[in-house]
C-alpha positions, 0 to 999 in steps of 0.5 A: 554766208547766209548764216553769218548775215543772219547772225549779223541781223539778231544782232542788229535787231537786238542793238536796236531793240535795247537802245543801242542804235551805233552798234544797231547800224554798224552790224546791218552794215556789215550785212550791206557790204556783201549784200548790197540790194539787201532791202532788208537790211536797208528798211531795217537801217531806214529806221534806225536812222530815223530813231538816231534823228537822221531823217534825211538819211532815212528817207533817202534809203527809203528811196533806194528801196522803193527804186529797186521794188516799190511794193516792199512791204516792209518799207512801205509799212514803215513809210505808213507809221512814218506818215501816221507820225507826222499825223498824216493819217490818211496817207498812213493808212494808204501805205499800210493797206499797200504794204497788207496787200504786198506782204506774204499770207505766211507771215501772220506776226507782221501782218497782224502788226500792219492790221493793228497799226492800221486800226490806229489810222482808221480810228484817227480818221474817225473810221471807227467800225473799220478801226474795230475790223482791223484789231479783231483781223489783228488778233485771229492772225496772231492771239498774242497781239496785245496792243490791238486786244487792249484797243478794242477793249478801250474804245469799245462802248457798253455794247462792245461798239466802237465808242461814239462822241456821245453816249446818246450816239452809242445808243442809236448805233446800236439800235442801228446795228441790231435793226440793219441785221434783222433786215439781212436776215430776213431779205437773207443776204449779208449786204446791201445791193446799192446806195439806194436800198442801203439809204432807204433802210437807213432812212426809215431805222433813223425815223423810226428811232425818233419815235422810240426816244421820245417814247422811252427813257433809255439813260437809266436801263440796263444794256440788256434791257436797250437790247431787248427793246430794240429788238422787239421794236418793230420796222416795217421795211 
C-alpha cells in the first residue's frame, strides 16, 4: 500500500511539475481515497487547486489541514507564499518563519526553500540584512539552491552589503558595519547588552560619520580604499 501511495504522489508531483494539473490531481486523489488524513497529499492538492485557479477549494483544504495539525509546515509554508502573492508580506513571513520552526532539522532541501523564500519577504519588508541571513542560511543548508545564490548576488552592493537606496547610504552602512565590529572586538562580545549601549554607539559612528564626509570625497575611491579609511578612522567609544 506504502509503495503503491508513493508511486501514485511522483506521479502526482511529476503532473504537476509539467503543467498537467487534470492528471496532477486525479493521482493525489487516489492517494486520498485510502488515506484520507493524508496532509500530504491535501497541501499537495491545496496547490494544485490553487495553480488550476480553484482558490476557493484550495483554501478550504487548507483548512481541513490546519483543523487536523495546525503546525503542518508544508501548509503553512504554502499559506506564506500564498500571502506573499497577495503582497501580504508581513504575514508571508509569519507563516514561514512558523513553518521554519515546524519543519523537521532533517529535511535540509525544504528548509533551505522556506530560508530562501523568507529572504523574499524580509527584503519586501525592506528588512534587508535579515533578507541576507536567510539566503546565506538558504545556502549552507543546501549548496544547490541557486535562487538564493543569485539573490545575494543581485542586491548585493560593492561592499557585498545588501544594497541601500543610495549609494551614499551603501557607504555609511558600511563604515557603520566595520565600526560596530571594531567596537565588539574590543569590548570582546558579539552583541550589544541593551537598546541603550546599542543606541549610544550608534550615536557617536553617525556623529563621527558627519565628520568624515565632509572631510573626504568617498565618490571617486576604490572600494578597498573606503575600507581602509574606514578602518583607520578612529572612534573614542
Amino acid at each position: 500500500m506504502k509503495l503503491k501511495r508513493e508511486e501514485n504522489l511522483k506521479k502526482s508531483i511529476e503532473c504537476y511539475a509539467s503543467g498537467k494539473l487534470d492528471d496532477a490531481l486525479r493521482y493525489a486523489e487516489k492517494i486520498l481515497e485510502s488515506h484520507p488524513n493524508d496532509l500530504q497529499i491535501m497541501t499537495l492538492m491545496s496547490i494544485i487547486k490553487d495553480a488550476a485557479g480553484k482558490t476557493d477549494e484550495s483554501k478550504e483544504l487548507l483548512k481541513k489541514v490546519f483543523k487536523i495539525n495546525p503546525n503542518y509546515p508544508e501548509a503553512l509554508y504554502f499559506s506564506g507564499i500564498r500571502a506573499g502573492k497577495e503582497r501580504d508580506y508581513k504575514e508571508s513571513m509569519l507563516l514561514i518563519q512558523k513553518a521554519i520552526e515546524y519543519q523537521s532539522e532533517d529535511a535540509k532541501t525544504e528548509l533551505s526553500e522556506y530560508y530562501q523564500s523568507l529572504g523574499s519577504a524580509f527584503w519586501k519588508l525592506n528588512l534587508r540584512f535579515d533578507a541576507f541571513r536567510a539566503w546565506d542560511k538558504a545556502l549552507k543548508l543546501n549548496p544547490d539552491q541557486k535562487l538564493a545564490e543569485e539573490n545575494l548576488k543581485k542586491f548585493a552592493n560593492e561592499y557585498g552589503l545588501p544594497k541601500s537606496p543610495t549609494k551614499s547610504f551603501d557607504d555609511f552602512y558600511a563604515f557603520q558595519s566595520v565600526k560596530i565590529e571594531e567596537y565588539f572586538e574590543n569590548k570582546n562580545k558579539s552583541r550589544f547588552d541593551n537598546l541603550d549601549e546599542a543606541n549610544s554607539v550608534l550615536k557617536k559612528i553617525i556623529e563621527k560619520w558627519g565628520f568624515l564626509i565632509k572631510k573626504k570625497d568617498l565618490s571617486k575611491l576604490s572600494t578597498k580604499k573606503k575600507i581602509n579609511i574606514y578602518k583607520e578612522y578612529k572612534i573614542d567609544f
